[in-house]
Each structure stands twice: as C-alpha cells, then as structure tokens.
N, C-alpha and C positions, 0 to 999 in steps of 0.2 A: 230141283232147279239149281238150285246154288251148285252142288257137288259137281253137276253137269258144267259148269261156268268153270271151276275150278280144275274139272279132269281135263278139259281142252285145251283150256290157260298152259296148264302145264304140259301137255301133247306139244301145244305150238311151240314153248317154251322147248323143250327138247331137241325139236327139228331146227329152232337155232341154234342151239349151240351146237347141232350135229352139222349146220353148213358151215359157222364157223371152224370148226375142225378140218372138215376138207379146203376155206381158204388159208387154214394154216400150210396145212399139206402141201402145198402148192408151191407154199415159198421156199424155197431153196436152202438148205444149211449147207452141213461140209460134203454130204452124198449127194450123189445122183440118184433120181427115183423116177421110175414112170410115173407116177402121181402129178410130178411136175408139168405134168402133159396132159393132164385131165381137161381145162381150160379151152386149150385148142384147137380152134375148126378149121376142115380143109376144106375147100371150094372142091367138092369132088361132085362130076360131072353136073353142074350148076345147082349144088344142093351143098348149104354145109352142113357139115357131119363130122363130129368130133373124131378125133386122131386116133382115139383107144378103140374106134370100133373098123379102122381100116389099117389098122399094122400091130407089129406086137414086138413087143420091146425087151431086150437085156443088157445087163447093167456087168460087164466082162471085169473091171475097174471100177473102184468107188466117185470116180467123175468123168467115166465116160458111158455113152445111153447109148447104145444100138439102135435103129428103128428099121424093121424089115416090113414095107407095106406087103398088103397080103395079095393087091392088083398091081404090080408095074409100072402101066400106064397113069397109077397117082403118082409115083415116085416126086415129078416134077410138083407137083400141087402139093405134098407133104412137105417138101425142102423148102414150098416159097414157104407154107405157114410157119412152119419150124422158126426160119429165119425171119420173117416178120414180127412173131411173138415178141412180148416182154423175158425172153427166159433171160436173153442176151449171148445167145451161141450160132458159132454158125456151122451147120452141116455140114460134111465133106460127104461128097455120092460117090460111090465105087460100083455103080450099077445094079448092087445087089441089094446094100443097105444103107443107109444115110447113120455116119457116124458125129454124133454128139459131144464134143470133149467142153466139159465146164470149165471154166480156168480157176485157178482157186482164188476165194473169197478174200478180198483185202478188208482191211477194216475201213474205208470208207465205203463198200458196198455191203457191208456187214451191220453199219448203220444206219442206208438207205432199207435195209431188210426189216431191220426192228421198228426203222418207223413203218414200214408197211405193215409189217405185224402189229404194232399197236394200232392201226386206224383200223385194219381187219375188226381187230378185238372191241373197239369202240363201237365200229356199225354191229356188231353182234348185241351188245350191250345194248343197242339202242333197238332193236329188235325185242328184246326181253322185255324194255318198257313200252314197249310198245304195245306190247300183247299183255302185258297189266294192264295198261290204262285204260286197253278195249275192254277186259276183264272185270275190271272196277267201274264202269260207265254199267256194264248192262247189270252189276250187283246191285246200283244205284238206281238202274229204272224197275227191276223188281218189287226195291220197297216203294218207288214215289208211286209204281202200279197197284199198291198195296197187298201185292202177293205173298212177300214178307217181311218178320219186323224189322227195327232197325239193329237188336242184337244179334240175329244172326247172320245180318250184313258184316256189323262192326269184326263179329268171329271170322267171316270168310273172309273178308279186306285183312285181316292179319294172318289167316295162313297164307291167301295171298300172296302179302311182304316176306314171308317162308319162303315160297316156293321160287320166288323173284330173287331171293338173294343165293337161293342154293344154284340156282342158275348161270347170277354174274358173278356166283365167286367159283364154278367152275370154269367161265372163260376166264378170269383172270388167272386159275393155275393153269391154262392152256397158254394164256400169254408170259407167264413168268418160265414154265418150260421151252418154249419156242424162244425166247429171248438166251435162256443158258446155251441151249443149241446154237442158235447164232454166234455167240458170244466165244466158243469151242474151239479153240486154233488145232 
C-alpha cells in the first residue's frame, strides 16, 4: 500500500518536471528552435490543431525559423497564429514558406524571459507539492483506517520529503540553466 502511494507520488512527480522542461523549451534564448512552436494552435479548418502537426520547420540561421505548411490552403491560418502568438515575430510569406527572423534578445526582453522562466519554475514547483500533499493525505488515512502503523507512515512521509526535494531541486537546476542561457550575449 504505502510503496504504491510512494511509486505514483513519484510517476506524478516526474511528469512535472518533465512539462516543466517542455515550458522551458518554449522560451526562447539566443536560438531559434521549433520547439518554440510547440504551444501553437492553428484554426485549421474550424478545428485547432497544433502547428507541429501541419508544417515542418527549419532553422537555415540561428534566428531565423522556416515554416513550410504541409496544405497551402493553411498558409494564411499558420501566419495569422504565428503572428498572433506570444513568440513576438512577424512572418514574411513568399508563397512557399512563411519566414521567421527573431530579432536578437536585448536585455530588457532577456529579463522579461527569466521572469517568465522563474514563474514557469515556480508553477512546477507547486505541482511537486502538490502531489506530496495528496501523497501524504491518503499516508494519513491508511493509518487513521488502521491499515498501518504510525512508523511506517512516519518512514514513508520521510522518503517522501526524498523524493519531493530530489524533484524541486531538479527544476531549480533546470531554472538556474535556463536563466545562464538567457543571460548568454
């Protein structure tokens, strides 16, 4: 019972910090990346549907993105999302392919990044406790159901606290590298 409480805690625990990594992904340093574009849904014919599964992208230049849709007829519905996004670029269309040029990162949007990165890192963070706390609630009704004692509660609530910190202190070395990257003139 316990081990089961504890292998899930940490399942869950995992798949946060693995979406944290993809909101890092997302933010933008000195590269251009498709990943940047993960986020992104196109109103393709009254359905959205992310961008990664209606074109395919390369990166010619370290900040500039190609995007060749794979239909045509989306061209115009990938350029409005493109240009509507948070990325902050605007697409040139030359019929073929919609071209991406990032402009490079000043240091006042360099610090608009890291706070975004830090709040990413904090809703992660809050996720981990999150999924302890649900963890540590059903440890608690096992013993008050008398299923088991109170020491092998008090043993599971401390690896637990293990498993919880080995967690938030790998998103904090995901936000202390994503912050040097930022930081990378």
């Amino acid at each position: 019972m316990i081990n089961d409480i504890l292998k899930e805690a940490d399942a869950k625990m995992d798949k946060s910090v693995e979406a944290t990594r993809e909101e890092f992904a997302a933010i933008r340093a000195g590269r251009a990346t498709p990943s940047m574009f993960s986020k992104i849904f196109v109103d393709y014919y009254g359905t959205p549907t992310p961008l990664q599964q209606l074109a395919s992208f390369t990166a010619p230049e370290a900040r500039i993105i190609m995007i060749a849709p794979y239909d045509m007829g989306a061209m115009a519905a990938v350029e409005r999302a493109v240009r509507d996004s948070d990325l902050g670029v605007n697409p040139s269309n030359d019929g073929k392919v919609l071209r991406c040029v990032f402009p490079e990162l000043t240091e006042e949007r360099r610090k608009e990044y890291i706070k975004l990165a830090r709040a990413k890192a904090e809703d992660g963070r809050v996720a981990v406790r999150n999924l302890r706390r649900t963890a540590k609630q059903n440890l608690e009704k096992l013993e008050k159901d008398g299923e088991v004692g109170k020491d092998d509660v008090t043993g599971a609530e401390k690896k637990l606290d293990t498993v919880t910190k080995k967690h938030t202190d790998a998103i904090d070395e995901m936000l202390k590298n994503k912050e040097a990257e930022l930081l990378e003139v």
